[in-house]
N, C-alpha and C positions, 0 to 999 in steps of 0.2 A: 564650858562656855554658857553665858547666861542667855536665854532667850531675849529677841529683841521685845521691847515693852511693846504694850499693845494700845498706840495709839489713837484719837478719831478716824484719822487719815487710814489706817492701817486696816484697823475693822471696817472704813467703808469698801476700801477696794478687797478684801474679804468677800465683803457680802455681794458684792458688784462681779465677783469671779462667781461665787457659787450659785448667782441667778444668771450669766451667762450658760455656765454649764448647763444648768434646769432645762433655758431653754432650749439648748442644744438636745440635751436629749430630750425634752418634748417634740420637738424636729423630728427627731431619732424615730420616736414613737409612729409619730403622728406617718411618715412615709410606709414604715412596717403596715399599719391598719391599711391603708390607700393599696399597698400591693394584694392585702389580703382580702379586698372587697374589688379588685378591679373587675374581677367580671361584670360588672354592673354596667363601665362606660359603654365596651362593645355592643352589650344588649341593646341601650339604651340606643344608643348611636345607630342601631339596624334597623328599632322600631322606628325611627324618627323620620331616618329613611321610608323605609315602610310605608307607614302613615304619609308620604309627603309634606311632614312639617316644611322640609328645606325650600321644598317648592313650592309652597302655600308665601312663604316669607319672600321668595326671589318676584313670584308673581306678581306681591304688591309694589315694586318699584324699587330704582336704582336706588342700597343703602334705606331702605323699606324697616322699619320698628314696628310689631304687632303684638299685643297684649295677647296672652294665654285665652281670653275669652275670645277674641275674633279669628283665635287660630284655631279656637272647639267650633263658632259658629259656619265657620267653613269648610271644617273636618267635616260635618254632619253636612251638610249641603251635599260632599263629593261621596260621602261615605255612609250607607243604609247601616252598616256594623255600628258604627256611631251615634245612630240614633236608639238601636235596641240594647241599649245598655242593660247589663244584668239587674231589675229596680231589686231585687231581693238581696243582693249585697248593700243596698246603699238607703235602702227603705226610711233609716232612720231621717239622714239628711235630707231627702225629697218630702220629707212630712214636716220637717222643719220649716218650709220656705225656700229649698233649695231643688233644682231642676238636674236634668243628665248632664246639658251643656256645662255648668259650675262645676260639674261632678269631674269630668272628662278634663274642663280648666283647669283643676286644679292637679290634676297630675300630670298634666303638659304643662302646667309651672314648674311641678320638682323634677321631671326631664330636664328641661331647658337649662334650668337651675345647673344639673349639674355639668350641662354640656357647654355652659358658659364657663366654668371652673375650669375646665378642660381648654378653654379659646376655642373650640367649633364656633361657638354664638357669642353674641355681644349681649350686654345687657343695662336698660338705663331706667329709672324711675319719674314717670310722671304725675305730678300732680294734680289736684284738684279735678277726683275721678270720684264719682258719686256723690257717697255723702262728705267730700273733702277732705277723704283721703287720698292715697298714691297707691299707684299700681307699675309692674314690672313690663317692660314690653322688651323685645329681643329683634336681632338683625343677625347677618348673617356677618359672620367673620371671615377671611379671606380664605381656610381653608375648607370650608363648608361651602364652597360653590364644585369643588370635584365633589358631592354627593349631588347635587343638582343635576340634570337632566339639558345640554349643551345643545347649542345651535344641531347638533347631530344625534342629538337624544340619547348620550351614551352619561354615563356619569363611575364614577368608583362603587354605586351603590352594589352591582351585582358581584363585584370581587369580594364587598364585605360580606355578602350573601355567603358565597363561597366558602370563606373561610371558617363560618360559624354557622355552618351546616350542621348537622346530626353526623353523616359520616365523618368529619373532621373531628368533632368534640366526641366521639366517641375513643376516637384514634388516641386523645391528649389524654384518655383512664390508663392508657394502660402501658403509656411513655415511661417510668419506672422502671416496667420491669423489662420492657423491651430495651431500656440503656443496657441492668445488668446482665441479657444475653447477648448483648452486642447485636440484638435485631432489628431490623425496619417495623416503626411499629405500626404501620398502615398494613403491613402486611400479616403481621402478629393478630393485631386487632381484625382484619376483614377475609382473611384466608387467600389475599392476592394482593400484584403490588397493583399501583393506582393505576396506570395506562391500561392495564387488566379488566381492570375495575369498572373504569366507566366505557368498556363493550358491553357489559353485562346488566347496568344500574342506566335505562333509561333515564331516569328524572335526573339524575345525578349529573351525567354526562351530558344534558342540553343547560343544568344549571352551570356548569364548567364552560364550555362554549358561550353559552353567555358572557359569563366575567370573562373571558379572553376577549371575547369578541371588543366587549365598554372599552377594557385597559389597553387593547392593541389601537385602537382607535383614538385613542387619547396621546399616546405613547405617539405612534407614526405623523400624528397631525404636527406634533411639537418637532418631533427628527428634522420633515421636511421645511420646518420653520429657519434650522440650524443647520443641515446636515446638505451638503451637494455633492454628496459624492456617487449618486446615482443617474447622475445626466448622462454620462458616456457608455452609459450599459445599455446593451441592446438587448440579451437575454438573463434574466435574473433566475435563480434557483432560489424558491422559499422553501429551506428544509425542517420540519418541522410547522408547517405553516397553515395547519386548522382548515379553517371552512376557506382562505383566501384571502381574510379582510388584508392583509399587510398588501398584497400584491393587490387588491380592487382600490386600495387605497393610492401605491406607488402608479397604475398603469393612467389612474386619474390626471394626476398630474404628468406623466410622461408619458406621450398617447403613445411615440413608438416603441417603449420598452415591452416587449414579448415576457411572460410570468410563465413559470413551470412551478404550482404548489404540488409538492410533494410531503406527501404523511402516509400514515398506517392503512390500511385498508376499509376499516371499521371508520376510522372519518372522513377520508374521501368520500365514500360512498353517501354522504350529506352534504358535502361542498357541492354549491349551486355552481347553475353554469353561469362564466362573467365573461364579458370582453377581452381579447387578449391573453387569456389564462387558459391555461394546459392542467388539470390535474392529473397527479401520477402517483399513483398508490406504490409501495413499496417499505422496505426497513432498508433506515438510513446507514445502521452499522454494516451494509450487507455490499451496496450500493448508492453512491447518490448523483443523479441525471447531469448532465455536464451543459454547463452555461458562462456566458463571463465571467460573472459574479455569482456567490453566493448569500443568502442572507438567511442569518439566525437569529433569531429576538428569543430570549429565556429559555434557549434550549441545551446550552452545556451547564448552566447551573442542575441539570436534572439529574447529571449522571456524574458518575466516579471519573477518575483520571486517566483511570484503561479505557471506559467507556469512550472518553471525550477525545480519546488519544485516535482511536480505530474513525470513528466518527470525521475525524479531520485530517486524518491521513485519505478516509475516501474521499472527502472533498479536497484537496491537495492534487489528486488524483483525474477528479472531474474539471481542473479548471484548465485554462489556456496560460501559457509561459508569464503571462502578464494580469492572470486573473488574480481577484483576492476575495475572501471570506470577510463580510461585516458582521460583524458580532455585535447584539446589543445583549449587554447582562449588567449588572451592578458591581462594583468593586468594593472588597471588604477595606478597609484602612489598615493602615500599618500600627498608627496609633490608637489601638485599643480603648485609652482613657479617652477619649474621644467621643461625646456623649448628645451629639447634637441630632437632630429627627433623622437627617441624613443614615447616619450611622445606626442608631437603632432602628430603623426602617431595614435597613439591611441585613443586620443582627436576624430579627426577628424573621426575616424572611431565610434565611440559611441554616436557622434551626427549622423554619417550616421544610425545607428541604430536606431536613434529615430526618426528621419526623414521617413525612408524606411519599418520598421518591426511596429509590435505589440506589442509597448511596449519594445524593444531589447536595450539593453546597456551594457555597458562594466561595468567590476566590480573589485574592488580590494579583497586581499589575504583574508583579512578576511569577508567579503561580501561573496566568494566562501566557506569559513570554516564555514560559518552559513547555508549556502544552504547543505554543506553535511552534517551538523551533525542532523540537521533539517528531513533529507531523511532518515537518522539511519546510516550513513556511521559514521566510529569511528574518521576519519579525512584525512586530506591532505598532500600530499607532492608533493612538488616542486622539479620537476627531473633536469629538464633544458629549457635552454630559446634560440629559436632559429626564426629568421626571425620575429622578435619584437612578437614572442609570447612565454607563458611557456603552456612545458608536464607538464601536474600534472595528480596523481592520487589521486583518493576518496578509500578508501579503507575498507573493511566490517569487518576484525578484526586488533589489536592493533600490533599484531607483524607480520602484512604481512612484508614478505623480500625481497622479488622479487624485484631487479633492474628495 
């Protein structure tokens, strides 16, 4: 059979396939390089923090745009680092005509630069700036106000802290080889596992408290936005529940809800004294204090399925015939191909679990619905879903009704 002739028509859609292709795989490429260089944004994104670019920006006013030079000129006002610039790295440009503050601008340009790439920042060019040219000025994009600093002075910044910590990044050398022995590499890597850990590592363990502290308070502000299922409780159990914030937050608005925070010993013994609140040091797997309710925020993501299993059979234990367990944790998806920030927000957080905890992972609806029927709870309900996580409760008979 003869080939068909090769006509205009023929060789254009020809050439029109194989610069398709081209640019598919320059796509191709271009994502490979982006994975291989991301540690950049992280950094980038903590210094910015850091520095309070985001609050230098939110300062100047609602939807506020600020050129790189008025965000050096105000750096250096709040900031003495900022004005002792190293001149021996930069000798050359400061003898040209060029100052620290230029010096300092122009790398809070290629920040900015690439955190608007990213959609943290926005970015727009105005004209007729000096000598008539254009310059680059930045705002703030709608995810860049959780690193701001909130009516309650908490922001996401100290979780980022958190995670890109020294103790963390040292954890992620040696994730490798701790897959091929099937070890926890937190523990591989530091000689203990992490709740271990930070009895041991003061700085560490006030930097943790921290970001708990920012995101439980971000977290809780939003629940109570959405969530009413805590009006008819009169004693709440917080197990797992840090220095208190969840219950100084819940007793706020429900002045007569009585709080029992119960944790480890090692951090009770820094939970301040609050209103309403009973702290009660103890382990949860052993015992946990008996109250209407119980409430857990990110504490069965931490552990294994025996863990979480023993865990909820004692709270099952602690409650009254009509009590129930609220869980707040994240839900993995069923569908995998599923690739929206929700989802890899999750993702990303379930390998940090496996990575960091004992066994700790994220779990989908019905994975949660086997652990409570398992425990003797009659089943679960999904209340609401707020800061990529759901309230559920577990509940101990069939027609609980409580909201």
């Amino acid at each position: 059979m003869e080939s068909p002739a090769k006509t205009p028509d023929n060789i254009c859609n020809l050439q029109n396939g194989e610069e398709e292709e081209e640019e598919e795989e320059n796509q191709h490429f271009s994502y490979a390089m982006q994975l291989a260089t991301s540690i950049s944004l992280p950094m980038v994104l903590m210094s910015a923090v850091r520095l309070g670019l985001f609050d230098i920006i939110a300062g100047a006013g609602l939807n506020a745009q600020l050129s790189p030079s008025e965000i050096a000129s105000r750096l250096s006002e709040s900031s003495p680092t900022a004005a002792s610039i190293n001149r021996g790295e930069y000798d050359h440009l400061i003898s040209n005509g060029g100052n620290s503050e230029d010096i300092i601008a122009g790398m809070l340009d290629r920040m900015m630069r690439l955190l608007t790439s990213h959609s943290v920042l926005t970015c727009s060019s105005v004209d007729g700036v000096g000598d008539g040219g254009s310059q680059r000025v930045y705002g703030l994009a709608p995810v860049a106000k959780y690193f701001v600093r909130n009516k309650r002075g908490v922001s996401l910044g100290p979780f980022l802290d958190l995670n890109n910590d020294i103790v963390i990044t040292q954890t992620w050398y040696g994730f490798e080889n701790a897959v091929l022995e099937g070890a926890v590499p937190f523990k591989k890597m530091h000689g203990t596992h992490l709740f271990d850990y930070l009895e041991r590592d003061k700085r560490y363990n006030e930097l943790f408290n921290k970001a708990m502290i920012n995101h439980t308070t971000i977290v809780m502000d939003k629940i109570l936005e959405n969530y009413k299922g805590f009006e008819h409780i009169e004693t709440l159990v917080d197990v797992g529940g840090g220095l208190g914030v969840n219950l100084e937050i819940l007793t706020t608005k429900y002045s007569n809800l009585k709080g029992i925070n119960f944790d480890l010993p090692h951090v009770i013994q820094h939970a301040p004294t609050r209103p309403g609140i009973n702290h009660i040091a103890g382990d949860m797997f052993e015992r946990v204090p008996s109250g209407d309710a119980i409430f857990m925020k990110w504490i069965l993501h931490d552990w294994d399925d025996s863990h979480c299993l023993k865990l909820l059979k004692n709270c099952h234990k602690a409650l009254p015939e009509n009590g129930k367990v609220i869980i707040v944790d994240a839900l993995l998806p069923v569908d995998i191909s599923d690739n929206s920030a929700c989802t890899k927000s999750t993702c990303q957080m379930d390998i940090n679990m496996m990575t960091h905890t004992t066994s700790g992972r994220e779990r989908n609806e019905d994975e949660f619905l086997t652990l409570a029927l398992e425990a003797g709870f009659q089943g679960i309900k999904l209340k609401c879903f707020v800061c990529n996580l759901w309230v559920m409760e577990f509940y101990k008979k069939e027609n609980h009704v409580h909201d």
